[in-house]
C-alpha positions in Angstrom: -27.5 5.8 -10.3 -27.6 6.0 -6.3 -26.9 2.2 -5.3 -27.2 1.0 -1.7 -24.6 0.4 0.8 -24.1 -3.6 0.4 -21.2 -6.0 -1.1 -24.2 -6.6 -4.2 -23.6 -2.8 -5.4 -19.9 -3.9 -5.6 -20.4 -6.9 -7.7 -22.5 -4.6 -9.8 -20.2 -1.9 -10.5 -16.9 -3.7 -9.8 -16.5 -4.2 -13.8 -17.0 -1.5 -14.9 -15.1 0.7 -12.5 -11.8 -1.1 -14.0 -12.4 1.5 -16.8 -14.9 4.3 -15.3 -14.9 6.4 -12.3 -17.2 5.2 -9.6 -18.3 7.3 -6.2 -17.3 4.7 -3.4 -17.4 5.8 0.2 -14.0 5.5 2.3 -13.5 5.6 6.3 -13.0 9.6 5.5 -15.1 10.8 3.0 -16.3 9.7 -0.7 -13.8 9.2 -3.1 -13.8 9.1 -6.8 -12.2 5.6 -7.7 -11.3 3.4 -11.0 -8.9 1.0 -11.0 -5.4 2.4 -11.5 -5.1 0.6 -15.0 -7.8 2.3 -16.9 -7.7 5.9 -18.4 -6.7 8.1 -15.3 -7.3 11.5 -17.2 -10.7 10.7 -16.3 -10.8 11.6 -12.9 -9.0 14.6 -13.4 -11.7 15.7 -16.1 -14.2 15.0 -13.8 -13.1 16.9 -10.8 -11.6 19.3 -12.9 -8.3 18.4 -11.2 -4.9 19.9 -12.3 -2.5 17.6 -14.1 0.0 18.8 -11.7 -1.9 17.3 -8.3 -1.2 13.6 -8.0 -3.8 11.1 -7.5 -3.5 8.9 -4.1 -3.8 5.3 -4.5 -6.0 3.1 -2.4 -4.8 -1.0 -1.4 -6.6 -3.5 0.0 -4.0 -4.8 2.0 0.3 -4.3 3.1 1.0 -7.3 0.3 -0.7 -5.3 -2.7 0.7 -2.0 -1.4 4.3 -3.6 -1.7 3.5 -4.5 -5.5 3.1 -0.7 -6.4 5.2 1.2 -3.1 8.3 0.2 -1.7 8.0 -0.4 2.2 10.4 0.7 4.0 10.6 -0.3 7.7 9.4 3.2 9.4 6.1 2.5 6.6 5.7 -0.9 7.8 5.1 0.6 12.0 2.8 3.0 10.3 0.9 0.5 8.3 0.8 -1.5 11.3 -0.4 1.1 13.7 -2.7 3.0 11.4 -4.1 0.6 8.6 -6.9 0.1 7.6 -7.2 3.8 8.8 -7.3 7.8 7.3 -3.1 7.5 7.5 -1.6 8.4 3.3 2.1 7.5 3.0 4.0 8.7 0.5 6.7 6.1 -0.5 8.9 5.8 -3.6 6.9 4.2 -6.7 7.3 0.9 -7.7 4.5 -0.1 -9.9 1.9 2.7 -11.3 2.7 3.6 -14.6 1.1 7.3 -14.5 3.1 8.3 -11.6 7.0 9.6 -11.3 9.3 8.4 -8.8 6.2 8.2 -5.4 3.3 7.2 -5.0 0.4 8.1 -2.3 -0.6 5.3 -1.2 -3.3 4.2 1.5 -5.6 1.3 3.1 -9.1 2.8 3.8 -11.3 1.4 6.6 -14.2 0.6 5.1 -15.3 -3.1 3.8 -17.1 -2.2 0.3 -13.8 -0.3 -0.8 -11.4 -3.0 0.5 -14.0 -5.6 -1.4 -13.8 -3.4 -4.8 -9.9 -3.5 -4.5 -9.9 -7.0 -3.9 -12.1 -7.5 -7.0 -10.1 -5.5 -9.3 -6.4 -4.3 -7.9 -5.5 -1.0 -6.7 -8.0 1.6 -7.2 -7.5 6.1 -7.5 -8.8 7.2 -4.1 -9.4 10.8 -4.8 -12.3 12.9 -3.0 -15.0 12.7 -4.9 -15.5 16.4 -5.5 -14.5 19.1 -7.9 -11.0 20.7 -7.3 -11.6 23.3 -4.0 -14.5 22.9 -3.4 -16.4 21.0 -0.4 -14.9 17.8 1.2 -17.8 15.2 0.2 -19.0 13.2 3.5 -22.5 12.7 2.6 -23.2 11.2 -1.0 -25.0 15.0 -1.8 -21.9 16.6 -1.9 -20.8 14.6 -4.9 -23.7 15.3 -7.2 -21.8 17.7 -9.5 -19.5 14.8 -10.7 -20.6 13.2 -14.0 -20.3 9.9 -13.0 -22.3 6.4 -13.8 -22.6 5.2 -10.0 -22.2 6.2 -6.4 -22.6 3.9 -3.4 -24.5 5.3 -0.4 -23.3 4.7 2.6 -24.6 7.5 5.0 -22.7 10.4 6.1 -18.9 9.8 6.6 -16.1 11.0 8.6 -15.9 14.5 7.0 -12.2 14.7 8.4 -9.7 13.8 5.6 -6.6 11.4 5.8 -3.1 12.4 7.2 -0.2 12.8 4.7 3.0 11.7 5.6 5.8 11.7 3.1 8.5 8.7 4.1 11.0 9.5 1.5 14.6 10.9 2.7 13.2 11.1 6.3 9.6 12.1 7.2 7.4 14.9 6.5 3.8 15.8 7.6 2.2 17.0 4.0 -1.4 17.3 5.7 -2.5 16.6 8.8 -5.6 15.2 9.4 -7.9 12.6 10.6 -4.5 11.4 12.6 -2.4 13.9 14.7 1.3 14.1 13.8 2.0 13.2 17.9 0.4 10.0 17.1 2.5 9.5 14.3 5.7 10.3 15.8 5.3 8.5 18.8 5.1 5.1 16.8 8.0 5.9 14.9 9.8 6.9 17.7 9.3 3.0 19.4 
């Protein structure tokens, strides 16, 4: 079921995404997303996703990041410059049960997912797309997923999130909607 692009789709779905995979749209592109408590071999049966490949993590906010990621100070002028933004930090786990020792964590721009993760805790913030193929920024490119609901919110940014690793120094993993200049240039401050 395609539901519109309003705060009333989340209300509707918000339940049961605390055990199901939903389609939610992100400031980047759609993302498969349950909240990080239910059955996460879901998604990767869905997507078709290697047990292997971690799942990112999506917050609502720097306080509920700090309940699953440990924040170290270089994080904290990232999350300040870049968040709510396409900027994915990997830090050292501290909370999610399904991950080893980090965990890829990030604050997407966009009000409905912040509103679902307010609603019901930390959610997966995966694309929403089987493994290799095409990035999803228009609710279309999701349609092979099995899934209950997707929220439509237009065509997105197409241009996926940055990946820095912050653990025993920094490491660019992928760079994307955010240049690595940009990045270093903060920490450098």
């Amino acid at each position: 079921m395609i539901l519109p692009c309003r705060k009333e789709s989340v209300d509707k779905i918000a339940e049961y995404a605390k055990n199901e995979p939903v389609v939610m749209p992100t400031d980047t592109l759609y993302g498969l997303c349950m909240s990080i408590d239910g059955d996460i071999n879901k998604i990767y049966k869905i997507k078709g996703r290697s047990i292997e490949k971690k799942i990112p993590v999506g917050v609502a906010n720097i306080e509920m990041m700090g309940k699953i990621a440990e924040i170290t100070p270089e994080a904290e002028k990232l999350i300040r410059a870049f968040m709510p933004g396409p900027l994915t930090l990997v830090l050292r786990n501290k909370g999610v049960k399904w991950l080893g020792d980090t965990v890829a964590v990030r604050i997407p721009a966009h009000t409905l997912t912040i509103y679902l993760m307010e609603k019901i805790g930390p959610i997966t913030l995966t694309s929403a797309n089987i493994s290799g193929e095409k990035a999803p920024s228009v609710i279309e490119d999701t349609m092979k997923l099995d899934v209950k609901y997707r929220l439509d919110c237009g065509r997105l940014m197409g241009k996926p999130s940055t990946i820095i690793r912050l653990v025993d120094g920094v490491e660019l993993i992928r760079e994307g909607a955010i240049p690595m200049a940009s990045i270093m240039r903060i920490l450098e401050e």
